[in-house]
Steps between C-alpha positions, in 0.01 A plus 500: 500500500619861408442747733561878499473656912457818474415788846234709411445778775158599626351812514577730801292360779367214342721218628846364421608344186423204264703281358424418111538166401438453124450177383619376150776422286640336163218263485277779511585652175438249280157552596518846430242553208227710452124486632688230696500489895691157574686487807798218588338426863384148522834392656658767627475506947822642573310831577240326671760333738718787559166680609395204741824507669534890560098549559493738225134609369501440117342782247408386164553729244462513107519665208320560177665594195841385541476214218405759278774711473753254298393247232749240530557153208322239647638150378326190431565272866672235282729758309854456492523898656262474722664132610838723522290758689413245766828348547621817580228573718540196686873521536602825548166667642497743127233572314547614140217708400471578101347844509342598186570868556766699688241777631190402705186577425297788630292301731388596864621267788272492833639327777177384739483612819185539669619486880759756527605859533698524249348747224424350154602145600208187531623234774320250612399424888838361708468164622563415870794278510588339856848510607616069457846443554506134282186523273360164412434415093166536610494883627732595207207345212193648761672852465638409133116451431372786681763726340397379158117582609572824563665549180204380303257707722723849397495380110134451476423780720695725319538362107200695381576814622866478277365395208622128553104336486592255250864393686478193703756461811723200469675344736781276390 
């Protein structure tokens, strides 16, 4: 799992700060196609673990529009590139991406969040996470699942309003 951690300070005399934990990576990308929303999930926990063991409250957060901006070659699955593409994938954690274009297109991104002060952002409602100092397989899938919920919950709530009605969520 890729993650970028990033501090993001609160407001004067709203609180402390957050810590950002954006979830993605190489695999990621090759999903990366427009009127698309496919997110590499289904087998990813680290996050989930890592949250069980410090008692951190998870946010889910998304964003519309950011499959739109590039148009990337997409390659047959049994391809020789896109065979060469997953090799390198798989061995060296790479993607390679075949953009179409250099420049993105002029397309608005909204990330979703609905429970938060920060202005012009859509997050979804944080989920209570108890503090577990060796979480069992079982606590990492129930919060796995519950995460995932959440995620679906934001989409559907939210795909209308962006102009995403006929985009279906996949989890993979």
């Amino acid at each position: 799992m890729n993650l970028l951690i990033t501090p993001i300070s609160g407001k004067e005399g709203t609180g402390g700060q957050v810590v950002a934990v954006i979830v993605g990576g190489f695999r990621d990308a090759h999903y990366s196609l427009p009127n698309t929303m496919i997110l590499s999930l289904k087998n990813r926990k680290g996050l989930m673990k890592i949250a069980l063991t410090h008692g951190t409250s998870l946010v889910p957060v998304l964003s519309f529009g950011e499959n739109d901006l590039y148009e990337q070659k997409v390659f047959a699955p049994d391809s020789w590139f896109r065979k060469c593409q997953e090799y390198v994938l798989a061995k060296l954690h790479v993607a390679i991406p075949i953009p179409s274009t250099i420049i993105p297109r002029r397309r608005p991104v909204t990330t979703v969040v609905i429970y938060s002060y920060f202005v012009g952002y859509l997050v979804g409602k944080p989920i209570d996470v108890p503090k577990v100092d060796n979480p069992s397989d079982d606590e990492i899938n129930r919060l796995h699942k519950q995460y995932i919920k959440s995620l679906e919950k934001l989409f559907n709530d939210n795909k209308c309003k962006y102009g995403f009605n006929d985009v279906e969520l996949v989890i993979d």
